[in-house]
Kinemage of the C-alpha trace (Angstrom):
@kinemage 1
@onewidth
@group {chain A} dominant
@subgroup {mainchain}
@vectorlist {calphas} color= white
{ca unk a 1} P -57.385 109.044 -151.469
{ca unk a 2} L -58.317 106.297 -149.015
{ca unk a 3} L -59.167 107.727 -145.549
{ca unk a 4} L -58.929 105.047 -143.151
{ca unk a 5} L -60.249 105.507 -139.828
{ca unk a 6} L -58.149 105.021 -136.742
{ca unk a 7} L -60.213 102.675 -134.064
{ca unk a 8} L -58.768 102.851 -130.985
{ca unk a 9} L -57.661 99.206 -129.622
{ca unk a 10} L -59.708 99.066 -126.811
{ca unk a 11} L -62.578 99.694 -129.714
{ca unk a 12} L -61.300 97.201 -131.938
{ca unk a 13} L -63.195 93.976 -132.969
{ca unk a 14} L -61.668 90.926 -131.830
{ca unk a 15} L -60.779 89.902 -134.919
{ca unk a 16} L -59.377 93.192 -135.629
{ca unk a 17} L -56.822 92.980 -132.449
{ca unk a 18} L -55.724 89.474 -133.276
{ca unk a 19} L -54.410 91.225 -136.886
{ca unk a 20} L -53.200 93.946 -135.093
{ca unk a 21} L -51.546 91.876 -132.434
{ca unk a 22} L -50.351 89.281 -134.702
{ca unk a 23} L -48.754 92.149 -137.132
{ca unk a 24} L -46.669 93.318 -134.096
{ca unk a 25} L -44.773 90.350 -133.313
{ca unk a 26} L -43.905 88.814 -136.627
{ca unk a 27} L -40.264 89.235 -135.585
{ca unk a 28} L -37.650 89.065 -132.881
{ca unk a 29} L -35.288 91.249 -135.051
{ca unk a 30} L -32.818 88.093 -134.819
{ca unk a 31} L -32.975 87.719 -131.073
{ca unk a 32} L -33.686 83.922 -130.547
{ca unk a 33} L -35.750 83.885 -128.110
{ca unk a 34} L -35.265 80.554 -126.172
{ca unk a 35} L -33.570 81.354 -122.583
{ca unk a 36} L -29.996 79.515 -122.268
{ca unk a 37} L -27.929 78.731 -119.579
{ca unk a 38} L -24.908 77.239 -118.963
{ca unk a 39} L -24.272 73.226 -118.384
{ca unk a 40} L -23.757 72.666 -114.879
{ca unk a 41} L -20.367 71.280 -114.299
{ca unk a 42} L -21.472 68.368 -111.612
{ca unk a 43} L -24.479 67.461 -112.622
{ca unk a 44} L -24.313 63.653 -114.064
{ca unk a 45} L -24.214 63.675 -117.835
{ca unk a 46} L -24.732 60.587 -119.637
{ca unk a 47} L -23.113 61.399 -123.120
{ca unk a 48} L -20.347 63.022 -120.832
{ca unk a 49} L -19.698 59.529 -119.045
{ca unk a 50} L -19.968 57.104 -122.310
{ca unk a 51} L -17.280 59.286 -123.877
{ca unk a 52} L -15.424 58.765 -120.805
{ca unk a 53} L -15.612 55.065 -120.951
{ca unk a 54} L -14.532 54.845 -124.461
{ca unk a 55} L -11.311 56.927 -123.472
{ca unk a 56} L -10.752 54.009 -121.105
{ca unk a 57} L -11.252 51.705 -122.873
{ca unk a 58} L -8.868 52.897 -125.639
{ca unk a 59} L -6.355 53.122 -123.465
{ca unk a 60} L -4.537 49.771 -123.483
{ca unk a 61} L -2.160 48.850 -120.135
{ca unk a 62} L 1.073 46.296 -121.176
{ca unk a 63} L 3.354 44.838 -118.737
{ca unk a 64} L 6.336 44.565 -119.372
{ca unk a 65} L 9.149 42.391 -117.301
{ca unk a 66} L 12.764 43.644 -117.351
{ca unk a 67} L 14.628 41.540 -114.909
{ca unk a 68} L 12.846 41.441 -111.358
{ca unk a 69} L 10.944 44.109 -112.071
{ca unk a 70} L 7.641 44.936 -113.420
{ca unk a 71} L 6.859 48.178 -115.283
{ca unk a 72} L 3.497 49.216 -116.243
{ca unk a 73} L 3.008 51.150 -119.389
{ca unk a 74} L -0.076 52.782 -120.703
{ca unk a 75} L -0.206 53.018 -124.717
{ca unk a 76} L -2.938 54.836 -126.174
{ca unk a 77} L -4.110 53.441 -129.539
């Protein structure tokens, strides 16, 4: 039978505490702990404005003349 002795932590070497310390958060239990928010909805977004400008620019305006009048239509490619 082993008997261990129970130090308390204030008692502890420093090396001892680190162990003990280090044994005690090993794991968040699957909590990730990184703090999230959400994206704010007016701040400028660069990635958010380039894929803007490439739905632009896909967009392709025609005119078209019937008669004496012009019509403008948008075709999306």
């Amino acid at each position: 039978m082993s008997n261990k002795v129970i130090v308390p932590y204030e008692k502890m070497s420093k090396k001892a505490k680190r162990e003990h310390d280090l044994r005690k958060r090993r794991d968040w239990g699957g909590l990730n702990p990184v703090t999230r928010k959400p994206e704010n909805p007016r701040a400028y977004n660069r990635s958010r404005e380039k894929a803007r400008s490439i739905d632009e620019r896909s967009k392709r305006r025609v005119f078209v003349r019937l008669g004496s009048v012009s019509v403008l239509e948008e075709i999306i490619l």
